[in-house]
KOLVO-158342 format. One record per residue: y, z, x of N, C-alpha, C in turn; residue number from 1. Coordinates in pm, 1 decimal, padded with zeros to 6 digits. Example, Ala and Ser with C-alpha at 12.3 -4.5 7.8 and 13.67 -1.06 7.14 Angstrom:
SITE        n_v        n_w        n_u       ca_v       ca_w       ca_u        c_v        c_w        c_u   pafi
SITE   -00569.0    00780.0    01319.0   -00450.0    00780.0    01230.0   -00330.0    00780.0    01320.0      1
SITE   -00225.0    00708.0    01285.0   -00106.0    00714.0    01367.0    00003.0    00787.0    01290.0      2
This chain:
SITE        n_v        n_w        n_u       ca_v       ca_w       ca_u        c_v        c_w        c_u   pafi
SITE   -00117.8    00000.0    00084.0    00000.0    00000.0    00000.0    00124.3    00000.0    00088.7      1
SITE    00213.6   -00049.1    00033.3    00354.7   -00110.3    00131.6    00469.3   -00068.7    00033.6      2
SITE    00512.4    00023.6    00062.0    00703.4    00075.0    00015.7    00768.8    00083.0    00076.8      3
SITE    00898.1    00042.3    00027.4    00987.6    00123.4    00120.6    01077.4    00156.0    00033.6      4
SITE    01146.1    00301.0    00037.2    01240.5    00368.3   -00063.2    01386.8    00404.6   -00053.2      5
SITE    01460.7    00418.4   -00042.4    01604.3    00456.5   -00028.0    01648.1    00498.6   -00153.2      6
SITE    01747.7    00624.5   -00086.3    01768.0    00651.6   -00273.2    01936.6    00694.1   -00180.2      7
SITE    02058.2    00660.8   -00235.4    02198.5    00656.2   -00208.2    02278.6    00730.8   -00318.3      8
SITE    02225.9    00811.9   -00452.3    02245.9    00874.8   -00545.8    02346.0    00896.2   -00484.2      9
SITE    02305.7    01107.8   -00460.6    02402.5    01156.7   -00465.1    02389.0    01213.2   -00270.1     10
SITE    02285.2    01191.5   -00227.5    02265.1    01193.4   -00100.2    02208.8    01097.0   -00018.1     11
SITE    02163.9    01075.8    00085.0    02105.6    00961.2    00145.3    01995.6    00968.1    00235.8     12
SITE    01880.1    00907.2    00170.5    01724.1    00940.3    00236.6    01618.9    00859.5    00181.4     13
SITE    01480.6    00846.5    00220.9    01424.9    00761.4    00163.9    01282.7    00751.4    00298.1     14
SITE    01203.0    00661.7    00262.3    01121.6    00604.5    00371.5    01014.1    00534.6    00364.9     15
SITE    00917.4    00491.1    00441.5    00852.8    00380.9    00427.1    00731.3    00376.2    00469.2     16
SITE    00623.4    00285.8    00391.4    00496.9    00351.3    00395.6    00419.0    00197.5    00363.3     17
SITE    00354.7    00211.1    00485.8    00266.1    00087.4    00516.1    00086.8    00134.3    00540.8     18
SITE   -00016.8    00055.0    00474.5   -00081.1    00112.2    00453.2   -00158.7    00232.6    00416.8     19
SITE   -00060.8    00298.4    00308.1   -00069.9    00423.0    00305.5   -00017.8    00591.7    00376.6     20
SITE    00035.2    00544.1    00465.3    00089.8    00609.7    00577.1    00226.7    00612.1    00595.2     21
SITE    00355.1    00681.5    00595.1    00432.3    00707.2    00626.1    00467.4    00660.4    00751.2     22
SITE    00552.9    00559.9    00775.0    00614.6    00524.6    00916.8    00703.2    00586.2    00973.8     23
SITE    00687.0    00634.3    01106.6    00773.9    00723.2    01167.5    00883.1    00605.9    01253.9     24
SITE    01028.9    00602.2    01284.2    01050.0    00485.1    01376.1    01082.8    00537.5    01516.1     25
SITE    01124.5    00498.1    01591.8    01166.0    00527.9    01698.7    01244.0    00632.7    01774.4     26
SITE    01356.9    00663.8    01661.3    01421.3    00811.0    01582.6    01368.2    00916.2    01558.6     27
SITE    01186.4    00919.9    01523.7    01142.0    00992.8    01441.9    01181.6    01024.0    01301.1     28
SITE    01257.1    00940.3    01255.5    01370.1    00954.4    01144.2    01245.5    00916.3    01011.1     29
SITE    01230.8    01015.2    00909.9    01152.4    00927.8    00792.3    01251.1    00939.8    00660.8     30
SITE    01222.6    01056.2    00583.0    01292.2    01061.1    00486.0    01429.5    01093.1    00431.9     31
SITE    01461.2    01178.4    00598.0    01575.0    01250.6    00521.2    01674.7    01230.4    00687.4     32
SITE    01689.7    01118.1    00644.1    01787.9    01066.4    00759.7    01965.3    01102.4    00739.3     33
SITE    01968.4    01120.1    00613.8    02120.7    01171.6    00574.2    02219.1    01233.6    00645.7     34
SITE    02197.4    01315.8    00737.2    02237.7    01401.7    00824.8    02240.3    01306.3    01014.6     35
SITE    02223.4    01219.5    00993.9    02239.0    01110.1    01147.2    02343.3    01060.5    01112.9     36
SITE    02394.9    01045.7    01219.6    02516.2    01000.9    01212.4    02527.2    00857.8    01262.2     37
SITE    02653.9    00764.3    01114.5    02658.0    00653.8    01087.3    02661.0    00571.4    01235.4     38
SITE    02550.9    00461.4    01263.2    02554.2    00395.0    01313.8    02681.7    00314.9    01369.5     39
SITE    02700.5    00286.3    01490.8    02824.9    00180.4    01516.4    02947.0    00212.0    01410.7     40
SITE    03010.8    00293.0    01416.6    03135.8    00279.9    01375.7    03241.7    00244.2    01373.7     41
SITE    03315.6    00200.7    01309.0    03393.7    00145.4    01346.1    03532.0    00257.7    01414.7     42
SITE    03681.9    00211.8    01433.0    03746.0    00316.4    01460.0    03824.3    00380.9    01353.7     43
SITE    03806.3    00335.3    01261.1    03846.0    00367.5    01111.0    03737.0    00450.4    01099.6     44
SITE    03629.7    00451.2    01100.2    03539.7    00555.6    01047.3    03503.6    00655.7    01127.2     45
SITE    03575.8    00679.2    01266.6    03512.2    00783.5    01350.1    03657.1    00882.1    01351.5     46
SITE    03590.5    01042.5    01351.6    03506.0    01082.1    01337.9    03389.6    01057.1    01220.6     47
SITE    03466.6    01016.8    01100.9    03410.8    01013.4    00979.1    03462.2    01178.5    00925.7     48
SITE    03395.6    01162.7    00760.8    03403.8    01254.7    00701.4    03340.1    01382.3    00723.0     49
SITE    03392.9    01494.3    00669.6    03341.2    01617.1    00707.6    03206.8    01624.1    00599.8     50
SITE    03062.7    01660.6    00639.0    02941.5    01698.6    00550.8    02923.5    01814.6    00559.4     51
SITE    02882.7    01855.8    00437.2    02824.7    01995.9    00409.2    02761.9    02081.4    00479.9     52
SITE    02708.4    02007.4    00634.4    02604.5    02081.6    00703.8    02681.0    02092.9    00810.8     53
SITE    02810.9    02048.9    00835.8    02866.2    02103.8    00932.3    02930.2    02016.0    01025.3     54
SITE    02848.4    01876.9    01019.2    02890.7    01786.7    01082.8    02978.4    01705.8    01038.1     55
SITE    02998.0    01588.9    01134.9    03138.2    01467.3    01053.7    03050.7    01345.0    01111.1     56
SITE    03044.5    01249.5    00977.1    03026.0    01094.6    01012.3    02923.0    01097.7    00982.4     57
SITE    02822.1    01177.8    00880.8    02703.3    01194.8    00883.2    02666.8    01070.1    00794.5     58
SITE    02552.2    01000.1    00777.5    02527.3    00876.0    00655.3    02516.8    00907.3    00565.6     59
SITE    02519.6    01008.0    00500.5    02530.1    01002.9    00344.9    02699.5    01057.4    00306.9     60
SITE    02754.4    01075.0    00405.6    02925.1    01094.3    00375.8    02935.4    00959.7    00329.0     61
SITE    02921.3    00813.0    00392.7    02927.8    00719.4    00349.5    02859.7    00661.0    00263.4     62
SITE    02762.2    00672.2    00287.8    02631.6    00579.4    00202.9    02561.7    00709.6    00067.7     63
SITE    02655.2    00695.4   -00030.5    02601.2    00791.2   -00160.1    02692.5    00745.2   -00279.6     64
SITE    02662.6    00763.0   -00369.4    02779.7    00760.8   -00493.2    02868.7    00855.3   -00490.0     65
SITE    02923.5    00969.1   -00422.3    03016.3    01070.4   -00403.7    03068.3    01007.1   -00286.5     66
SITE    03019.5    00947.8   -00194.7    03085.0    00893.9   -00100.3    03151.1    00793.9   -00122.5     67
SITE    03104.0    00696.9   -00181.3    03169.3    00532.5   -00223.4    03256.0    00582.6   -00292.1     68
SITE    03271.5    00682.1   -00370.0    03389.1    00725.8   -00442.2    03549.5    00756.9   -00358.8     69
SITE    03467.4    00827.1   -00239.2    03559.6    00895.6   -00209.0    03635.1    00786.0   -00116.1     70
SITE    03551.1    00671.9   -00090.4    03587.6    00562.2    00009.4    03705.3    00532.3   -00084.7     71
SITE    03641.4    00493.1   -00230.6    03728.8    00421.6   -00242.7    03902.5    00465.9   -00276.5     72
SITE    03851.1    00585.9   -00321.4    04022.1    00695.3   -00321.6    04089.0    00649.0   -00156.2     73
SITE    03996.5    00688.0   -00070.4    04090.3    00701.8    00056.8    04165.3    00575.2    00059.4     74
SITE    04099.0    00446.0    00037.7    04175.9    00331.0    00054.7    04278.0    00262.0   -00050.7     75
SITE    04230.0    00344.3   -00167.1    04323.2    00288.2   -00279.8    04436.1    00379.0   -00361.6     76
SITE    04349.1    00533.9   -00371.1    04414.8    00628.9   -00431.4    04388.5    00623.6   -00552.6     77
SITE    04332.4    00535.2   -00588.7    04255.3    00541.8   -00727.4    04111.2    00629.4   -00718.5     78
SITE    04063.3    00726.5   -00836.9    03975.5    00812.7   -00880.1    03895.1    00679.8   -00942.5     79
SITE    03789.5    00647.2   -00910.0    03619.3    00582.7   -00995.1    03560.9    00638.6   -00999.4     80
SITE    03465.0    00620.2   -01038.4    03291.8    00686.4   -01015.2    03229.9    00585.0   -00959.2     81
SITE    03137.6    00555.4   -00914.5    03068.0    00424.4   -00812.2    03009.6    00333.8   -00932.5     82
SITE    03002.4    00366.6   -01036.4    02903.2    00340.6   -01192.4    03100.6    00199.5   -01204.6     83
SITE    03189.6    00321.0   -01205.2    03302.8    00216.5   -01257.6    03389.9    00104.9   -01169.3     84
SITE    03357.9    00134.9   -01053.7    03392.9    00044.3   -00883.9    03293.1   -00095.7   -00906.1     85
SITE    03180.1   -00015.7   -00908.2    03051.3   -00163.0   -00949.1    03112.8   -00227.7   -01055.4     86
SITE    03157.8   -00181.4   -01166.2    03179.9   -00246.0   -01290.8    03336.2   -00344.2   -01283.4     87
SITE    03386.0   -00263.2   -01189.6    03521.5   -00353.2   -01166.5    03507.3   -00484.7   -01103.8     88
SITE    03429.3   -00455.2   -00977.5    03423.5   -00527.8   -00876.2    03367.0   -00668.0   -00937.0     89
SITE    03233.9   -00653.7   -00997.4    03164.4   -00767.3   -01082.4    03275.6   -00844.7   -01201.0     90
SITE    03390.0   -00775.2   -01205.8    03485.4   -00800.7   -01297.5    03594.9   -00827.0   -01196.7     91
SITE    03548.8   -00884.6   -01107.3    03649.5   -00981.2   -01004.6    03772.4   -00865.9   -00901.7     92
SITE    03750.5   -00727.1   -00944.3    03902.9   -00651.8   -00896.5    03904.2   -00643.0   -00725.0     93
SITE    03980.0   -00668.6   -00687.7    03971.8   -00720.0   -00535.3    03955.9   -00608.2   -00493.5     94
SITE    03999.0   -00461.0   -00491.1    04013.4   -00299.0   -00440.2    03873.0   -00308.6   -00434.0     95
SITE    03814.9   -00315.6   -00571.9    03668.2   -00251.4   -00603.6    03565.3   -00330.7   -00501.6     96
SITE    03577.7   -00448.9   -00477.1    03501.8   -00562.6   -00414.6    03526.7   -00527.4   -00304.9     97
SITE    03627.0   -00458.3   -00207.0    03636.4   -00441.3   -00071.7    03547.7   -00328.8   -00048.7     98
SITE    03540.8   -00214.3   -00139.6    03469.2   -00058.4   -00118.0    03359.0   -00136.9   -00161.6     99
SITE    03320.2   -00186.4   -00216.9    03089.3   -00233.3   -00186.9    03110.4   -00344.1   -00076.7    100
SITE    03212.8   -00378.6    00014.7    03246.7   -00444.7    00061.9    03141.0   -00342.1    00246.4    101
SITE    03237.1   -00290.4    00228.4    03247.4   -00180.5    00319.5    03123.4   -00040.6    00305.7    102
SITE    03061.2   -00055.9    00184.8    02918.7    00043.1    00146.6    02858.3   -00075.4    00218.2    103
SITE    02855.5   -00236.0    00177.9    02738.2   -00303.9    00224.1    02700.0   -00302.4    00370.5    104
SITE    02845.4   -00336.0    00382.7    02850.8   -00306.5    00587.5    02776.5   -00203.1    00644.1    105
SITE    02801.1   -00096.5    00599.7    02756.9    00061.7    00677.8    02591.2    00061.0    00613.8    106
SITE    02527.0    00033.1    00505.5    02426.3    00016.5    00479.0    02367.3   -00087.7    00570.8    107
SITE    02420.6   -00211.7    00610.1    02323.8   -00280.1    00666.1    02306.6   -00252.5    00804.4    108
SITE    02464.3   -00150.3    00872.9    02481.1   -00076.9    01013.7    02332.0   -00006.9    01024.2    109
SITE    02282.7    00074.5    00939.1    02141.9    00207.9    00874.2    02059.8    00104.3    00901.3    110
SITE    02033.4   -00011.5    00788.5    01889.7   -00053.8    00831.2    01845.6   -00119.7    00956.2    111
SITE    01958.2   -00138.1    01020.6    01930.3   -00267.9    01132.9    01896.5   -00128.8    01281.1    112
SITE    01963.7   -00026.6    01236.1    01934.3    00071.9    01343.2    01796.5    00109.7    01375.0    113
């Protein structure tokens, strides 16, 4: 059996399982990678945001629905929920389209790591 899971809710973790077995990568990183800090940053994003555990720049500061939120306040000053950013964005609004703009980026920074 072959999965692979990610879940970006309200935190960021997930992992992947090939023949039955849980893949460990190179990181040792499996499920609960949330707490590593975001790949290649840019200089806009470093340090990054402050996380709950103490650190700054951690991947689920960015990569979560509380995060995309908060992205998108920092850059616009507008309050969404990630439910109403998606809904804009697909509805052409250029703000909303730059913040999944910028989730897609840092998500594909995670998988390629």
């Amino acid at each position: 059996m072959e999965t692979v899971f990610a879940s970006f809710s309200h935190r960021g973790g997930g992992g992947i399982v090939i023949g039955g077995r849980l893949v460990v990568g190179r990181t040792r990183l499996r499920s609960e990678w949330g707490h590593n800090q975001l790949p290649w940053p840019t200089p806009e994003e470093s340090p990054g945001p402050p996380c709950y555990c103490g650190r700054t720049g951690c991947i689920e500061t960015f990569l979560s629905g509380p995060a995309l939120a908060a992205d998108h306040h920092r850059h616009t000053g507008c309050r969404l929920t990630g439910f109403e950013i998606a809904a804009l964005a697909g509805r052409g609004d250029a703000d909303c389209g730059a913040t999944l703009g910028r989730y897609a980026d840092r998500l594909a920074r995670v998988w390629l790591r």
